[in-house]
C-alpha positions in Angstrom: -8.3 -42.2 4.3 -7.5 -41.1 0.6 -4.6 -38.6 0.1 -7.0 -36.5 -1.5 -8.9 -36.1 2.2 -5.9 -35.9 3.8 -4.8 -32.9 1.7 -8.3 -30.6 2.2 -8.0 -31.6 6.5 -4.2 -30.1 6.3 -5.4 -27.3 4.2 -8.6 -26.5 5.8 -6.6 -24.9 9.1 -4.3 -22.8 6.9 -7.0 -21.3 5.2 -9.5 -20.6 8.0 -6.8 -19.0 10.1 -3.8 -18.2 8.0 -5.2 -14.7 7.1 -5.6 -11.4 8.3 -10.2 -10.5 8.7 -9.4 -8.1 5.8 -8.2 -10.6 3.2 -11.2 -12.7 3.1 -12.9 -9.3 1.1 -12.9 -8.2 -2.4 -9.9 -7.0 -4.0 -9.3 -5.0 -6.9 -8.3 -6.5 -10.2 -4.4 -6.0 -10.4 -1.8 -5.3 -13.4 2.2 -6.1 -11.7 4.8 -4.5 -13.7 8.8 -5.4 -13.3 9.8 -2.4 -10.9 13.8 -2.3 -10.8 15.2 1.1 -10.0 18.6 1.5 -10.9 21.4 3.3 -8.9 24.3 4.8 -11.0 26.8 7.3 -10.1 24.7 7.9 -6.8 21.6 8.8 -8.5 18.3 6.8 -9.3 17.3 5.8 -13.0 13.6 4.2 -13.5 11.3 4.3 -16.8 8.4 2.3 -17.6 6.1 3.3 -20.8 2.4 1.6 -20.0 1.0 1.3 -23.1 -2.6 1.6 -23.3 -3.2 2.9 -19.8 -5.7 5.7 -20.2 -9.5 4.6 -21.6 -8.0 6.7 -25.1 -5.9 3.6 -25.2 -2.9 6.3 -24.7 0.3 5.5 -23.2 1.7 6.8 -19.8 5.3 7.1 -19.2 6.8 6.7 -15.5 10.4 8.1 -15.2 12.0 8.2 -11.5 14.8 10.3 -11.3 17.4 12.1 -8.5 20.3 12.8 -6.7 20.9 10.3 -3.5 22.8 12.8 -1.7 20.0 15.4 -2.1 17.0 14.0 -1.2 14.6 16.7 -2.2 15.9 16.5 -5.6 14.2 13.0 -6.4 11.0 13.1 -8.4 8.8 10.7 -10.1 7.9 12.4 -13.6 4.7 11.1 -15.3 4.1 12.0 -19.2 0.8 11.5 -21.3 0.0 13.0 -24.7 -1.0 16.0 -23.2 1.5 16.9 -20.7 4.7 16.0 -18.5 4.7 16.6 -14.6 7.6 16.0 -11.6 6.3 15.0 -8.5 9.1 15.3 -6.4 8.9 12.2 -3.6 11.2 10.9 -0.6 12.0 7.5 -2.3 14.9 5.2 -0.5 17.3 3.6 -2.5 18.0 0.4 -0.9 15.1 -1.6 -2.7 11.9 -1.8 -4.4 8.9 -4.5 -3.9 6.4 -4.0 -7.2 4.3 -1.0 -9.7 0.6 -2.0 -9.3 -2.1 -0.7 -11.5 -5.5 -0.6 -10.5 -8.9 1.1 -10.3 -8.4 1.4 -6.4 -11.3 4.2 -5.6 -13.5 2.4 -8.0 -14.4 5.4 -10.4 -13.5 3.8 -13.8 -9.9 5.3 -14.5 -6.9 3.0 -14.1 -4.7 4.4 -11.0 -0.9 3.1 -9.4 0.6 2.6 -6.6 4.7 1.9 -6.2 6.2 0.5 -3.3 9.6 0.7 -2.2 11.8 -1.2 0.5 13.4 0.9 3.3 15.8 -2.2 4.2 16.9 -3.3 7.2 17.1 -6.0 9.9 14.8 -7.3 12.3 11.0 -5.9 12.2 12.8 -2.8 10.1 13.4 -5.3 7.1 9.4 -4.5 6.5 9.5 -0.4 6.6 8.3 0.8 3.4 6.9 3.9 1.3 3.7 3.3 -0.1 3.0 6.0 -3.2 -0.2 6.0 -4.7 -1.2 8.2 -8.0 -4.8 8.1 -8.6 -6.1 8.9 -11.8 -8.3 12.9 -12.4 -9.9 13.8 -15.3 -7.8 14.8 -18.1 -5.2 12.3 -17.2 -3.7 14.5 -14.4 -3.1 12.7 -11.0 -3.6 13.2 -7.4 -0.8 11.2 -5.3 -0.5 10.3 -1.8 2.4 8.8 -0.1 3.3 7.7 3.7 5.9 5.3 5.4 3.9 1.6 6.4 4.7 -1.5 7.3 4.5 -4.6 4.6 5.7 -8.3 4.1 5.1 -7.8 0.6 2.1 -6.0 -1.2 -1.1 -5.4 1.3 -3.8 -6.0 -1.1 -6.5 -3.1 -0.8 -9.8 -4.3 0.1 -13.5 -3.1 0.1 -14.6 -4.2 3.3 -18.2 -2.6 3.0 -19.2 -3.5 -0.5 -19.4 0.6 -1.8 -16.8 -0.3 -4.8 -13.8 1.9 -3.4 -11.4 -0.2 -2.0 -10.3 0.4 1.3 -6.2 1.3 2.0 -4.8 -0.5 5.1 -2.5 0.6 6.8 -0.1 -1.4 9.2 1.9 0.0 12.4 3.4 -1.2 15.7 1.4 0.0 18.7 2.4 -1.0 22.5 -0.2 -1.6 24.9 0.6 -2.7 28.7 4.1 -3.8 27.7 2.7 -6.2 24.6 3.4 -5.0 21.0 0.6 -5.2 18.7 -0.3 -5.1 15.0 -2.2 -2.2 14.8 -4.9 -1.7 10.9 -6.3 1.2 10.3 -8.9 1.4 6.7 -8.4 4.4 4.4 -10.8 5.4 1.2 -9.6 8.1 -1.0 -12.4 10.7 -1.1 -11.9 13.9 -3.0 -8.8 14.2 -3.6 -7.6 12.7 0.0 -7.1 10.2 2.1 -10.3 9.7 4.5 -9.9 7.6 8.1 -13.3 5.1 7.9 -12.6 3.5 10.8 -16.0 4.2 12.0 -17.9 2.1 9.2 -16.3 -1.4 9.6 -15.9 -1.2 13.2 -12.2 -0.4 12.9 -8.9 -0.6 13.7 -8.0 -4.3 14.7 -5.0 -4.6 17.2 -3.0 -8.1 16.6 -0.4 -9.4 18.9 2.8 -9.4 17.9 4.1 -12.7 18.5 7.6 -14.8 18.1 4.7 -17.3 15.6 2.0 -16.5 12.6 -1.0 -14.7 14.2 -3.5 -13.5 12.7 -5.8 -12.8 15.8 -7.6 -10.0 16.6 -7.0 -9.5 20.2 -9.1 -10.2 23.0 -6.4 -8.3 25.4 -8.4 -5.1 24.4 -11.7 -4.5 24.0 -13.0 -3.2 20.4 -13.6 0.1 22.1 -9.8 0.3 23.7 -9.0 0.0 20.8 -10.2 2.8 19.0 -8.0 5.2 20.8 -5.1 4.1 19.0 -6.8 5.2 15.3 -5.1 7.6 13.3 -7.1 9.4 11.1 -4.5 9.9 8.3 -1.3 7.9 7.6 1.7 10.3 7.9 2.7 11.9 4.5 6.7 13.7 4.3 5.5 16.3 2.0 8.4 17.6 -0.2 8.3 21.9 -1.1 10.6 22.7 -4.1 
């Protein structure tokens, strides 16, 4: 047997089973930027000047900004050649995971998303805030935030082919004493997050186990399972 053969029947397994059903999809085309927040004097310090990121070839500036002990005081300001907004944000300090840019509603205009690492031990080492700022017209922004679950970036999909990627969402769900993975699929529709569950036959529930799985269950039927949808991630809205 040549080591060549031997490679693609150890490979073969891994890549039949060592995915989630939603990673086998389309996924949008991604620019990573070097994310590093920095904490000084018990406050947070972040710029980054993307150069060329509206279709005018115009720049957009990210600063992040606030005071730890004040929590409400911690905005993410975005500036154009037209205008400079604060959108104030519940952001932790401990950590950050990656700034994303992508067209993820499929409309033509570049949008982000930043991610940042809750900390913590045990299945808490994977809490997370997802933010998202999708692109308007006249290079204003609509965002959406909520706490999820990640080991590392979850790639958005578009698991039924319309162009606007789906957002999936992770949480920990028990059923009968069994903890379970449970997805829920997300499209952002006019201005908001909309639950399309319903489309795709969606969510999936996969056992938690002490190994990799990647499983849907057959504990629960596909129809059990759709009690356990929520129809919009949690958002902590901040009022100033």
């Amino acid at each position: 047997m040549t080591k060549s053969l031997i490679y693609i029947i150890f490979l073969f397994p891994i890549l039949i089973f060592g995915q989630y059903p939603f990673e086998k999809y389309k996924s949008p085309k991604y620019q990573s930027l070097e994310f590093k927040m920095i904490e000084k004097n018990n406050s947070l310090e972040y710029s980054k000047n993307i150069t060329g990121f509206f279709k005018d070839k115009s720049d957009l500036e990210v600063k992040i900004n606030g005071n730890l002990e004040n929590p409400k005081e911690i905005y993410i300001q975005l500036k154009t050649n037209l205008k400079s907004k604060k959108y104030f944000e519940q952001i932790p300090a401990q950590g950050t995971d990656g700034f994303y840019i992508a067209d993820f509603n499929g409309d033509g205009k570049k949008d982000f998303k930043i991610v940042c690492l809750y900390m913590g031990s045990g299945l808490a080492a994977i809490n997370v805030r997802v933010i998202y700022f999708f692109q308007k017209a006249n290079k204003e922004f609509t965002k959406i935030s909520f706490d999820d679950k990640m080991d590392g970036n979850r790639i958005e999909r578009d698991l039924n082919g319309d162009g606007n990627f789906e957002i999936i969402t992770m949480t920990l769900q028990d059923y009968k004493n069994h903890n379970y993975w449970l997805f829920n699929v997300y499209n952002f529709v006019n201005n908001n997050l909309v639950c399309i569950n319903y489309k795709i036959n969606y969510p999936i529930m996969v056992q938690f186990l002490f190994r990799e799985n990647y499983s849907v269950t057959n504990n629960i039927s596909r129809k059990a399972m759709k009690k356990y949808e929520i129809k919009k991630p949690e958002e902590i809205i901040i009022e100033k």
